[in-house]
Structures are given as structure tokens and as C-alpha cells.
C-alpha positions in Angstrom: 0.0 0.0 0.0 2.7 2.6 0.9 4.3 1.6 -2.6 1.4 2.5 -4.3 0.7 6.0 -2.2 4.6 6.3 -3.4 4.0 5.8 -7.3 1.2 7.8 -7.1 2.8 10.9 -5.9 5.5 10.2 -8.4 3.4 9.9 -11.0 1.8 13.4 -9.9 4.9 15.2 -9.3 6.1 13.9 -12.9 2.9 15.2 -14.9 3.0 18.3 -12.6 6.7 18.6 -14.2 5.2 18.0 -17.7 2.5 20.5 -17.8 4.8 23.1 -16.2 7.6 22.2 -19.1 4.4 22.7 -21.6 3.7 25.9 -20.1 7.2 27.6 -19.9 7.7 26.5 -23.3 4.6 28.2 -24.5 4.9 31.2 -22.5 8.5 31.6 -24.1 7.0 30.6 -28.0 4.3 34.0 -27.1 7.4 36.0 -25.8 9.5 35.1 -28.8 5.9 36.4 -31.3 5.7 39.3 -28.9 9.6 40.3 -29.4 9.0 40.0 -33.4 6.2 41.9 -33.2 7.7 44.7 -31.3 10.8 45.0 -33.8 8.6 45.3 -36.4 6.7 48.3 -35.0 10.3 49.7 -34.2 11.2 49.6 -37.6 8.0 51.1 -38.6 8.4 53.8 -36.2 12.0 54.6 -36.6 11.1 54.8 -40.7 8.1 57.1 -39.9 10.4 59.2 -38.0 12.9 59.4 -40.8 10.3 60.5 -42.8 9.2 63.2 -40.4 12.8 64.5 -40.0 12.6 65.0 -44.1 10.0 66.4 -44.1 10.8 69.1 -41.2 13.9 69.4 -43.3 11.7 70.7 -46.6 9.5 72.7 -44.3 12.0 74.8 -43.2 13.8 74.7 -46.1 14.7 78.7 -47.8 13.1 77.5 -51.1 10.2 76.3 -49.6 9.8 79.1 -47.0 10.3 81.9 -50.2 7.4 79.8 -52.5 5.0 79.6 -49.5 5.6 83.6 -48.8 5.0 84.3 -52.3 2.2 82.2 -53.3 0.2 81.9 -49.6 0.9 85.7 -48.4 1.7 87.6 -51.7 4.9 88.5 -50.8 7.7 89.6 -53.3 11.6 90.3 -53.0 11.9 93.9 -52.1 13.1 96.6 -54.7 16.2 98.9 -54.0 14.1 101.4 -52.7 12.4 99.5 -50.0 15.4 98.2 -48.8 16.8 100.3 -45.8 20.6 99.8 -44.2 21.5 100.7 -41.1 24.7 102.0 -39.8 
């Protein structure tokens, strides 16, 4: 009787073992999706960013700035009169 009270504890204890090799294995298959996933959306965001950068680049760019003034506010280059220099 004790032999059997032995085995069966063994035999618990070794599918106890099992399921928690199952379950650290699984948990580290969804950590290594998770970790894929979250380079991906770094490389997304560091090429969005890259984009931005340009694109603040052109905005504040002279030949952009002089075509916006001109076409948006009506603004022209001044004419020798109009321009004014101080001592």
C-alpha cells in the first residue's frame, strides 16, 4: 500500500513537471511572437520618423519658405528702394 501511495505521488509530481515544461515553453514561443512583433513596429516607427525628420527638413527649407511667402501671403523680393541699411 505505501508503494502505491509512493508511485502515485511520483506519477503526480512527474505530470505536474510535464504540464509546467508545456507551459514555460509556451509562454516563451508567445514572448518570442511578442519580441518580433515589437521589432517590427520599431522599424515602422524609426522609418516614420525618418520621414518626419525629411520632411521638417523641406518645411524649413529657404526655397520652400520663399514659395510659401510668395504664393500663400503675396509676398515679393523687395526693390532697391524699400530696402533700408543701417549703420
Amino acid at each position: 500500500m505505501r508503494l502505491f501511495h509512493f508511485s502515485v505521488i511520483m506519477l503526480f509530481l512527474f505530470l505536474l513537471a510535464g504540464i509546467a515544461h508545456v507551459w514555460v515553453n509556451f509562454q516563451r514561443t508567445q514572448m518570442g511572437y511578442a519580441l518580433i512583433q515589437s521589432k517590427r513596429e520599431i522599424l515602422q516607427i524609426e522609418e516614420h520618423n525618418r520621414k518626419l525628420k525629411l520632411e521638417i527638413a523641406y518645411l524649413k527649407s529657404p526655397e520652400h519658405l520663399e514659395g510659401k511667402a510668395i504664393k500663400e501671403f503675396g509676398l515679393k523680393h523687395p526693390t532697391v528702394e524699400q530696402v533700408v541699411f543701417l549703420p
